[in-house]
C-alpha positions as a Markdown table, in Angstrom:
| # | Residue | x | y | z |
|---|---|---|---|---|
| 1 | Unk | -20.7 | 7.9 | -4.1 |
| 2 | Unk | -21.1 | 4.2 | -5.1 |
| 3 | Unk | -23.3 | 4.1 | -1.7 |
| 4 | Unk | -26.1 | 6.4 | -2.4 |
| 5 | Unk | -25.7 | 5.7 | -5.9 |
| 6 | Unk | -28.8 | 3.6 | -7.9 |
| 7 | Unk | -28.0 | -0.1 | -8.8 |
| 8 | Unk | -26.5 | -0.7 | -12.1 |
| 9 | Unk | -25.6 | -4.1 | -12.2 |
| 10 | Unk | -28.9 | -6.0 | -11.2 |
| 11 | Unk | -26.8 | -7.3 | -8.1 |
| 12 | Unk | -28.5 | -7.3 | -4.6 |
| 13 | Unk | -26.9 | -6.6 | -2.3 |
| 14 | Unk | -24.1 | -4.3 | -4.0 |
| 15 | Unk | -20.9 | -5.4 | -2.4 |
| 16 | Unk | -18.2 | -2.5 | -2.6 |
| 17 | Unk | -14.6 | -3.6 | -1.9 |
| 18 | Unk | -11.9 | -1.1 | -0.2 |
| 19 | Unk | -8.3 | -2.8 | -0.6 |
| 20 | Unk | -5.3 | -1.5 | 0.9 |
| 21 | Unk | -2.3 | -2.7 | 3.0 |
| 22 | Unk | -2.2 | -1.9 | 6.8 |
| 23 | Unk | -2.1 | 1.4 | 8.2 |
| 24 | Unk | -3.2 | 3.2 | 4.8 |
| 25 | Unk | -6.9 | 4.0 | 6.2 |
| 26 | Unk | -9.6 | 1.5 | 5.0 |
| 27 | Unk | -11.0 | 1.7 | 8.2 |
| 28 | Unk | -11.4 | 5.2 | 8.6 |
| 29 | Unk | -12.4 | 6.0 | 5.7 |
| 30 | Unk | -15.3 | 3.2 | 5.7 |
| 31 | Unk | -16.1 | 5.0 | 9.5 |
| 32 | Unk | -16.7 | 8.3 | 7.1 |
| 33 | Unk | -18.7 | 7.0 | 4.2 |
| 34 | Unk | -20.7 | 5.2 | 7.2 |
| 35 | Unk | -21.7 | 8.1 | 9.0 |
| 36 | Unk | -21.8 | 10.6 | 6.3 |
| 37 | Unk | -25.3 | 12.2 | 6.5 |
| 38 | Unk | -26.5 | 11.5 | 2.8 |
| 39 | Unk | -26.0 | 7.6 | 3.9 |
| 40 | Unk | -27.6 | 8.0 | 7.0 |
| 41 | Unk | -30.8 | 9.3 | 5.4 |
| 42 | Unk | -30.2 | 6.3 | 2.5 |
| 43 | Unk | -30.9 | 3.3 | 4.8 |
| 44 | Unk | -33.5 | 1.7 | 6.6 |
| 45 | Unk | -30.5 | 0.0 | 9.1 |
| 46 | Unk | -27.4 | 0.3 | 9.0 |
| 47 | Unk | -24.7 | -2.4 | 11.1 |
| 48 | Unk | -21.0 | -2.6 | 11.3 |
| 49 | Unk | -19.0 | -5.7 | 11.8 |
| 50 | Unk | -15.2 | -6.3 | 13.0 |
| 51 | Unk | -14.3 | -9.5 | 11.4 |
| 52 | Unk | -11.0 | -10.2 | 11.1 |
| 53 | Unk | -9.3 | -13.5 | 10.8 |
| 54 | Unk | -12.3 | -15.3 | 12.4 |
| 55 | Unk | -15.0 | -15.6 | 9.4 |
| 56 | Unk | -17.4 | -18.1 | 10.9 |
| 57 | Unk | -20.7 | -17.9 | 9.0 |
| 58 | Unk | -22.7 | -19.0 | 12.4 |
| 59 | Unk | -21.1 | -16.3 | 14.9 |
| 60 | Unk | -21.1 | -13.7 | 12.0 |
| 61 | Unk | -24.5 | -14.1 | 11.2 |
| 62 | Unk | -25.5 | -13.4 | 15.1 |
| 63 | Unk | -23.6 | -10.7 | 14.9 |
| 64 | Unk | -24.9 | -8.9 | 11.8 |
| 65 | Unk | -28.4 | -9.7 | 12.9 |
| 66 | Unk | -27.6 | -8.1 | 16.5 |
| 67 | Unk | -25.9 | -5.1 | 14.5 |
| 68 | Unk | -29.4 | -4.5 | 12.7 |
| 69 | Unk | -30.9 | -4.5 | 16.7 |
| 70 | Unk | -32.2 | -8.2 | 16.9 |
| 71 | Unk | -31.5 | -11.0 | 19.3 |
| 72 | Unk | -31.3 | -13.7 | 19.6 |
| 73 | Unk | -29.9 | -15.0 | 16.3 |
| 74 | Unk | -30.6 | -17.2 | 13.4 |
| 75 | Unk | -30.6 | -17.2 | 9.7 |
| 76 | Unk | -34.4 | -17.2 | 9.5 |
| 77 | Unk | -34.5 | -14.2 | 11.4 |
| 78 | Unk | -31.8 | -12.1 | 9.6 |
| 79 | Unk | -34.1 | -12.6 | 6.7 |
| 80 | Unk | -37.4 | -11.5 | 8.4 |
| 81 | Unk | -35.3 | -8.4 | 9.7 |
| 82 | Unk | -34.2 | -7.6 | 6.7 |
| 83 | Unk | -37.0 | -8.3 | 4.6 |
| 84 | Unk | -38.0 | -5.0 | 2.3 |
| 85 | Unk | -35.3 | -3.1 | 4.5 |
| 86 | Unk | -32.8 | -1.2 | 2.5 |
| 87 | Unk | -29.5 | -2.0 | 4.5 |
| 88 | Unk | -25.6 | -1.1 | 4.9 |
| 89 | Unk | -23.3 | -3.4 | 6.0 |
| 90 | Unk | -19.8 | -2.8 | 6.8 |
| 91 | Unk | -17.8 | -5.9 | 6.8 |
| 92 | Unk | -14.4 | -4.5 | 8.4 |
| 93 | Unk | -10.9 | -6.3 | 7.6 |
| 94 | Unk | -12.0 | -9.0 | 6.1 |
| 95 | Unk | -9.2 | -11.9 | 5.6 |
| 96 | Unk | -11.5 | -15.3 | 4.1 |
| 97 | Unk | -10.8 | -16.0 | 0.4 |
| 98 | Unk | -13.6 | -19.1 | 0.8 |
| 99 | Unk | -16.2 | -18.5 | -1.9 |
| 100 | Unk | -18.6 | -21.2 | -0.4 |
| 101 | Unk | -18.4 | -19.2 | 3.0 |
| 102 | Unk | -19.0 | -16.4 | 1.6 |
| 103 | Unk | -22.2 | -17.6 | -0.4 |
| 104 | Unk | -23.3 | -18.8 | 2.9 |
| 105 | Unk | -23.5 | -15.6 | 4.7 |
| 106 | Unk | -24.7 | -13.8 | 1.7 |
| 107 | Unk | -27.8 | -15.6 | 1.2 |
| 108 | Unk | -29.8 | -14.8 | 4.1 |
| 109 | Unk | -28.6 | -10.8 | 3.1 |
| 110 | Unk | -30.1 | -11.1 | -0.2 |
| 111 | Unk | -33.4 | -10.4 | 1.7 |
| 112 | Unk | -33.0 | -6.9 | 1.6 |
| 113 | Unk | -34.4 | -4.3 | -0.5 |
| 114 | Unk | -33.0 | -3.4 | -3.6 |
| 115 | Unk | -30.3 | -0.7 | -3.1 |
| 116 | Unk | -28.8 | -2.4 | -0.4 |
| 117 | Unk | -24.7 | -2.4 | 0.5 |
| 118 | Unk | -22.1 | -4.0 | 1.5 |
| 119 | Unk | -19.2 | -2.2 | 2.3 |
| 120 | Unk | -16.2 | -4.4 | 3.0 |
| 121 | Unk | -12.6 | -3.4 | 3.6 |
| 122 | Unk | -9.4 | -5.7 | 3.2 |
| 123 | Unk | -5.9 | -5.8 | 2.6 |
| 124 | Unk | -6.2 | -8.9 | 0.2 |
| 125 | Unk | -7.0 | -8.6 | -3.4 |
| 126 | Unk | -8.4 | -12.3 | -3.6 |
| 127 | Unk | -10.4 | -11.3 | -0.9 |
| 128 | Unk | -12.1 | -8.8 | -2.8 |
| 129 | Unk | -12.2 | -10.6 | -6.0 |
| 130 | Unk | -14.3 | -13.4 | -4.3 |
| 131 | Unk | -17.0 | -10.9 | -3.0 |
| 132 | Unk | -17.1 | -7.8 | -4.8 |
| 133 | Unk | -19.9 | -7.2 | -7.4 |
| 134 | Unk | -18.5 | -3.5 | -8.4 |
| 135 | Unk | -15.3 | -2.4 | -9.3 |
| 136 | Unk | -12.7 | -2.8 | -6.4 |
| 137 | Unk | -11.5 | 0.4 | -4.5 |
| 138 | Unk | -8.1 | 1.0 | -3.8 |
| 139 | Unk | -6.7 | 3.1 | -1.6 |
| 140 | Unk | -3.3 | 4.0 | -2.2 |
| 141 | Unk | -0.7 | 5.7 | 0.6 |
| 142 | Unk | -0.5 | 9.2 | 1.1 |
| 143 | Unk | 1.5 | 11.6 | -1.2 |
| 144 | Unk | 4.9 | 12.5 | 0.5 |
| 145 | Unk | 3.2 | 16.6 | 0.9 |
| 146 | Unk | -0.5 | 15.3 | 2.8 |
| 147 | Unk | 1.6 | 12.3 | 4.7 |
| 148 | Unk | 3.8 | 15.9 | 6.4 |
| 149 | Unk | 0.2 | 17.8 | 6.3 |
| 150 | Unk | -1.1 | 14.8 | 8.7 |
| 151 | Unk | 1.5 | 14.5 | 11.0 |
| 152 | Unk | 2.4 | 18.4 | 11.7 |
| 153 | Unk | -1.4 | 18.3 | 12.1 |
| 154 | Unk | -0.9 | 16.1 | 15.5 |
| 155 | Unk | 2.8 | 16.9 | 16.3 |
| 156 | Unk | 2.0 | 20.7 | 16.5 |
| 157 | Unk | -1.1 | 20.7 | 17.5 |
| 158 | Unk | -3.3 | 24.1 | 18.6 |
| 159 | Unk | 0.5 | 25.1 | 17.1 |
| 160 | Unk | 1.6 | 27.3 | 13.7 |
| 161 | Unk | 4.4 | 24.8 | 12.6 |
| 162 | Unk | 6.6 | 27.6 | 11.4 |
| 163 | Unk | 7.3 | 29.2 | 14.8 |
| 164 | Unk | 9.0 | 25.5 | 15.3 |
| 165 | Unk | 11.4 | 26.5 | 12.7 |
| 166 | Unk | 14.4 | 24.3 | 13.7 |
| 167 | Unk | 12.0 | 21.5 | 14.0 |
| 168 | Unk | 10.2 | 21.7 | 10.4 |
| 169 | Unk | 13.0 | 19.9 | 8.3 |
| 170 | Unk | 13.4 | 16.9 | 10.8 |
| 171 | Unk | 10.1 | 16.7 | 11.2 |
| 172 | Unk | 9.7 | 16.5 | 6.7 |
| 173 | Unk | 12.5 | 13.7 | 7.2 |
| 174 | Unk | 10.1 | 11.6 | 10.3 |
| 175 | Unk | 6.9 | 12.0 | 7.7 |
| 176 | Unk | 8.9 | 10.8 | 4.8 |
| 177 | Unk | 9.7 | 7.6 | 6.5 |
| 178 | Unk | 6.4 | 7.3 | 7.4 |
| 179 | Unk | 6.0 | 6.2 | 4.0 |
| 180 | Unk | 2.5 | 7.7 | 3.4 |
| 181 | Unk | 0.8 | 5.3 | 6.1 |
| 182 | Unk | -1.9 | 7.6 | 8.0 |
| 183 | Unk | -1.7 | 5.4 | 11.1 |
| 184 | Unk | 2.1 | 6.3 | 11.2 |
| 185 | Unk | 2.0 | 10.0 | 10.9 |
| 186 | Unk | -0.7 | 10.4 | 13.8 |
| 187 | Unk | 1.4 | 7.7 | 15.9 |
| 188 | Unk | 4.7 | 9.6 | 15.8 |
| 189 | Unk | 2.8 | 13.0 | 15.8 |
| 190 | Unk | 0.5 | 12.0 | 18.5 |
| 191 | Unk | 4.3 | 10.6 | 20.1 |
| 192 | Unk | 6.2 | 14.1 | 19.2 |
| 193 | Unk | 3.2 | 16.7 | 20.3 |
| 194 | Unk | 4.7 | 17.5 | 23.9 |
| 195 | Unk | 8.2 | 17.7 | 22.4 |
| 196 | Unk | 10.0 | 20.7 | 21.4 |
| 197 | Unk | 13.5 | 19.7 | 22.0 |
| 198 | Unk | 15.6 | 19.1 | 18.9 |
| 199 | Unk | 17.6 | 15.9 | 20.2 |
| 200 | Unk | 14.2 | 14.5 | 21.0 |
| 201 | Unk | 12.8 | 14.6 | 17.2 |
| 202 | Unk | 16.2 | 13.6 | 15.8 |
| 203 | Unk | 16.8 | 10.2 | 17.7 |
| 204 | Unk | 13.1 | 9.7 | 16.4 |
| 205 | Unk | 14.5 | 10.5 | 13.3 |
| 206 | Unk | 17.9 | 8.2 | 13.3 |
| 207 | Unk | 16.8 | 5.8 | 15.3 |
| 208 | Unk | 17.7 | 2.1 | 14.2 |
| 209 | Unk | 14.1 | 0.5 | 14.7 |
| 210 | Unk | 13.4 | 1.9 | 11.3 |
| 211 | Unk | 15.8 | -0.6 | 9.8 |
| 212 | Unk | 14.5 | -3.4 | 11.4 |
| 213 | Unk | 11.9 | -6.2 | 9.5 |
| 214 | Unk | 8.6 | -4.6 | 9.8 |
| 215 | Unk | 6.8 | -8.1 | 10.5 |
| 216 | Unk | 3.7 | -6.7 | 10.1 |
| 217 | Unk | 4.6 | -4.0 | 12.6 |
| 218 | Unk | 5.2 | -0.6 | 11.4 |
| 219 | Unk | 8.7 | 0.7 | 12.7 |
| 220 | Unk | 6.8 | 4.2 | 13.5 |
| 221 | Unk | 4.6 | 2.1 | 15.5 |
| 222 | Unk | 7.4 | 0.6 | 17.8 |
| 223 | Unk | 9.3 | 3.4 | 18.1 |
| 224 | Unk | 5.7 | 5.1 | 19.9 |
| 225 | Unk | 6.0 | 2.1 | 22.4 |
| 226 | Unk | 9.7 | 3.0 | 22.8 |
| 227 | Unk | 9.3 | 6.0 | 23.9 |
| 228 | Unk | 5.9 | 6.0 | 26.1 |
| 229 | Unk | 6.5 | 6.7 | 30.0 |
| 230 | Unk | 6.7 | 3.3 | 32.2 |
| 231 | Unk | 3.7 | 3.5 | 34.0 |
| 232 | Unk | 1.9 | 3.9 | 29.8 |
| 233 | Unk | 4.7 | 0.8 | 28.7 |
| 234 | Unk | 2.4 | -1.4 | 31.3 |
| 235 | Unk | -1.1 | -0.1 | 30.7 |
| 236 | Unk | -0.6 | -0.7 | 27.3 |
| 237 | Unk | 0.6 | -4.2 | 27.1 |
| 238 | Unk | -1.6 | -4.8 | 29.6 |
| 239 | Unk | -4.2 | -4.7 | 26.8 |
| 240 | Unk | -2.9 | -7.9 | 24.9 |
| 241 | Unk | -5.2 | -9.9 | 27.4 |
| 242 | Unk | -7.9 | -8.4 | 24.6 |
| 243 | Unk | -8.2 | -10.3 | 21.5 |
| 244 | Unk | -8.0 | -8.7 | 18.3 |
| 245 | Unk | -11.2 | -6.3 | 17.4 |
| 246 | Unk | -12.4 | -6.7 | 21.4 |
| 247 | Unk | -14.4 | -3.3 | 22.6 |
| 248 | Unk | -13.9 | -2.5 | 25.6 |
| 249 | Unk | -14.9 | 1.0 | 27.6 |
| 250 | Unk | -12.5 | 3.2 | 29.3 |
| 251 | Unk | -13.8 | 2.9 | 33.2 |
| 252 | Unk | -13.6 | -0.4 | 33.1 |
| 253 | Unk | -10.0 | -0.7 | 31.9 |
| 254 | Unk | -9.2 | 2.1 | 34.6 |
| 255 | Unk | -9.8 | -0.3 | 37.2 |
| 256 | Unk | -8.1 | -3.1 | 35.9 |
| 257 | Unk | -5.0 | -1.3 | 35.7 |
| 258 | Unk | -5.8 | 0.1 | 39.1 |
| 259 | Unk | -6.4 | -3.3 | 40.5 |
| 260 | Unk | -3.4 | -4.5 | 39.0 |
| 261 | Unk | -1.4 | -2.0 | 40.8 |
| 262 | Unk | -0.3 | 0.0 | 37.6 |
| 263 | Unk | -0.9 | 3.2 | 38.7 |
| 264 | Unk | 1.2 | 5.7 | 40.8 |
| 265 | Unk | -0.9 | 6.6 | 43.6 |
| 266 | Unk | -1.5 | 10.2 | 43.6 |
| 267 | Unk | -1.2 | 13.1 | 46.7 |
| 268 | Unk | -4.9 | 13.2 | 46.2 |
| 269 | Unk | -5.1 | 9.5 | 45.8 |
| 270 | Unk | -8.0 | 9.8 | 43.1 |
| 271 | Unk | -6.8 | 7.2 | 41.1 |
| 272 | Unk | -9.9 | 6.9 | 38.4 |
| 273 | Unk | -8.1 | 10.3 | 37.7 |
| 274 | Unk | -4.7 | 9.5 | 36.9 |
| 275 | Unk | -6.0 | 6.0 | 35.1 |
| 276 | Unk | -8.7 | 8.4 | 33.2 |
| 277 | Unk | -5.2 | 10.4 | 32.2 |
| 278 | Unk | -3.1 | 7.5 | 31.2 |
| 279 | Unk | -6.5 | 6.2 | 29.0 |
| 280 | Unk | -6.7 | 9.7 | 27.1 |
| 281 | Unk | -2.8 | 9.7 | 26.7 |
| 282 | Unk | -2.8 | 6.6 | 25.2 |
| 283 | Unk | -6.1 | 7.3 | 23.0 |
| 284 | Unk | -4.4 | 10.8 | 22.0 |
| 285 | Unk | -1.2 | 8.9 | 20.6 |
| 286 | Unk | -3.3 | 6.8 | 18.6 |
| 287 | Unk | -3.0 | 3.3 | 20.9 |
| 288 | Unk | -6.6 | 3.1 | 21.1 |
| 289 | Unk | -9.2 | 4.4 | 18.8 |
| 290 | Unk | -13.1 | 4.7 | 18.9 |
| 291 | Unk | -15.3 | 2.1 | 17.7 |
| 292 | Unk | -17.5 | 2.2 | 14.8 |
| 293 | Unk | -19.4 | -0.6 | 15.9 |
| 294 | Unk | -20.5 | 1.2 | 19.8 |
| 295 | Unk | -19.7 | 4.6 | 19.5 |
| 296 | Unk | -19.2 | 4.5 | 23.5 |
| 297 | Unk | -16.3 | 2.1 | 23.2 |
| 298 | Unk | -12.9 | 1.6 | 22.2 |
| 299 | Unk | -10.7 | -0.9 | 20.5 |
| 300 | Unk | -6.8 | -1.3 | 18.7 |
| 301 | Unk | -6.1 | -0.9 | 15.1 |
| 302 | Unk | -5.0 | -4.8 | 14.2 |
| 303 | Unk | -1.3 | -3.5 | 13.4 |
| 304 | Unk | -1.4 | -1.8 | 16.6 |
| 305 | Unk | -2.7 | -5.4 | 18.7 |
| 306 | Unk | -0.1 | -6.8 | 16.5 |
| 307 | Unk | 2.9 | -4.7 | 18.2 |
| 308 | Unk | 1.2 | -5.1 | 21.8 |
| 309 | Unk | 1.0 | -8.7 | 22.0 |
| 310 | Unk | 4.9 | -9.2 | 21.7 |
| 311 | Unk | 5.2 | -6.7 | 23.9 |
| 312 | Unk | 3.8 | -8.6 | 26.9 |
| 313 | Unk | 5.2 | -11.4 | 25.7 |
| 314 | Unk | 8.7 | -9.9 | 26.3 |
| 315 | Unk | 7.7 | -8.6 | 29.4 |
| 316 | Unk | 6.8 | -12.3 | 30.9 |
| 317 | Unk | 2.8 | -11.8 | 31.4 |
| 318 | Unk | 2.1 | -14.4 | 29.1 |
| 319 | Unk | -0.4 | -15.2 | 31.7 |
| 320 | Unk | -2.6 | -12.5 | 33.7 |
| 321 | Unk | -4.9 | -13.6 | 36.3 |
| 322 | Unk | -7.7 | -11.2 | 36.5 |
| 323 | Unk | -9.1 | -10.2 | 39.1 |
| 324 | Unk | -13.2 | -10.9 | 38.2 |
| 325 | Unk | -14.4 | -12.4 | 35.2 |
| 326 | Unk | -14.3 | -10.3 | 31.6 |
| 327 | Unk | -18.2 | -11.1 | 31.2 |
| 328 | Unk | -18.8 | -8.9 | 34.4 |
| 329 | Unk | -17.5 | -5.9 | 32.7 |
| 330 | Unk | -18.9 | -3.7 | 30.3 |
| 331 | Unk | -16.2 | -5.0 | 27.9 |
| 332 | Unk | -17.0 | -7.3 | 25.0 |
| 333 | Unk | -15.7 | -8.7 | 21.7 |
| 334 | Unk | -17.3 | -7.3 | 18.7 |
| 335 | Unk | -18.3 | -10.3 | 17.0 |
């Protein structure tokens, strides 16, 4: 594992790329390489980092240094943190091609003690041309037999797929088109797991939204939206009021959608309860994920924020009124 592995190259930090287009894993797999237990016992601190489309040196920097447990932030102080500290960095979805940047928020990390990483996953080759100082990582899709393995996993879940006999050839056809994208298997899996009618998987299966352009959104991906019940249609595209990589915890969006009137008021009118059950529906089909950065929070794959957005746009909240301030909640942006 290049992580754990001694320095070869004279290059501190090491800067390991992961490239891959969207939906094929990079993020996972850096959440499993980050927590394995031989990495855990390799560094001093360890800090993980959402970037996305936003690469400014000044707010990552205060970021980074806060990920190590520091505050407030500067770049004299990231180098006193990580002064004779061996460190591991995870730089997640990384988009900025600018070398110059990039040499900016590097130099305060060359601090560090020898052996430390950087672990940086993007879907642009450039990207990882301009930082990488090891051999680039690329993760290919799925072969067509592990792409089926992963999404009988979640559609038949707690399940032996062969006593679904009449659904196991429609469901070989649905993981095919999935095209060996990981997020699309669980998605339609996580989509098909309470359905054992055959009409059900086969309009999944002949449905026209796989024709259409993907624009950047998986056609597995919509056709989850599609078919989500009404009251989860509106808690989801609730959730475009969050920009891209925002964490945000699970109470706290229960009572937004409860004081937006979302909800269907139950007999028992407990309704944390039914928000609580709309939250783990939507986590279970994939909508939301956990967070690598606060392991008590959640947040959307990008390609997943990508499909939300025009769907409150096409359902005229382009603009919500909340009822308190974000900054009163325990809900936050991750950089």
């Amino acid at each position: 594992m290049l992580l754990v592995s001694e320095d070869a190259n004279g290059e501190n930090p090491d800067v390991v790329p992961v490239v891959g287009m969207g939906g094929v894993g990079k993020t996972t797999l850096a959440q499993l390489v980050y927590n394995h237990r031989r990495v855990q016992k390799r560094f001093d601190l360890k800090a993980w980092v959402c970037v996305s489309e936003d690469f400014s040196v000044l707010k990552l920097t205060k970021v980074i240094l806060e990920g190590f447990g520091s505050k407030p932030a500067s770049d004299n102080l990231l180098k006193e943190r990580l002064h004779g500290k061996k460190f591991l960095l995870v730089l997640d979805d990384v988009w900025n091609e600018d070398y110059a940047e990039w040499e900016k928020l590097l130099t305060p990390l060359k601090c560090g003690a020898q052996g430390s990483k950087i672990l940086v996953t993007t879907r642009n080759e450039s990207v990882a041309s301009v930082m990488r100082t090891v051999p680039t990582h690329h993760l290919k899709e799925l072969t067509e037999d592990s792409c089926w393995s992963l999404f009988a996993k979640h559609a038949f879940r707690g399940e032996n797929p062969t006593a679904h006999e009449e659904l196991l050839e429609i469901g070989r056809a649905i993981a095919r088109k999935c095209k060996g994208l990981p997020l699309a298997a669980v998605t339609l899996g996580g989509l098909l797991r309470t359905k054992r009618d055959v009409e059900e998987w086969e309009k999944i299966l002949e449905s026209n939204l796989w024709d259409l352009p993907k624009d950047n959104i998986l056609p597995a991906l919509r056709l989850s939206y599609l078919y989500l019940l009404p009251q989860l249609k509106q808690c989801f595209a609730y959730c475009a009021i969050f920009p891209k990589d925002y964490l945000f915890g699970k109470d706290e969006l229960v009572l937004l959608w409860i004081a937006e009137g979302f909800l269907v008021r139950p007999l028992d009118g407990e309704m944390e309860r039914v928000g609580g059950e709309c939250f783990d529906d939507l986590l279970a089909r994939s909508f939301f994920q956990l967070s690598s950065a606060s392991p008590s929070s959640f947040v959307m794959h990008d390609l997943i924020h990508d499909l939300v957005c025009p769907v409150n746009s096409a359902s005229g909240w382009g603009k919500i009124i909340l009822p308190w301030p974000l900054e009163g909640l325990d809900i936050y942006r991750s950089q």
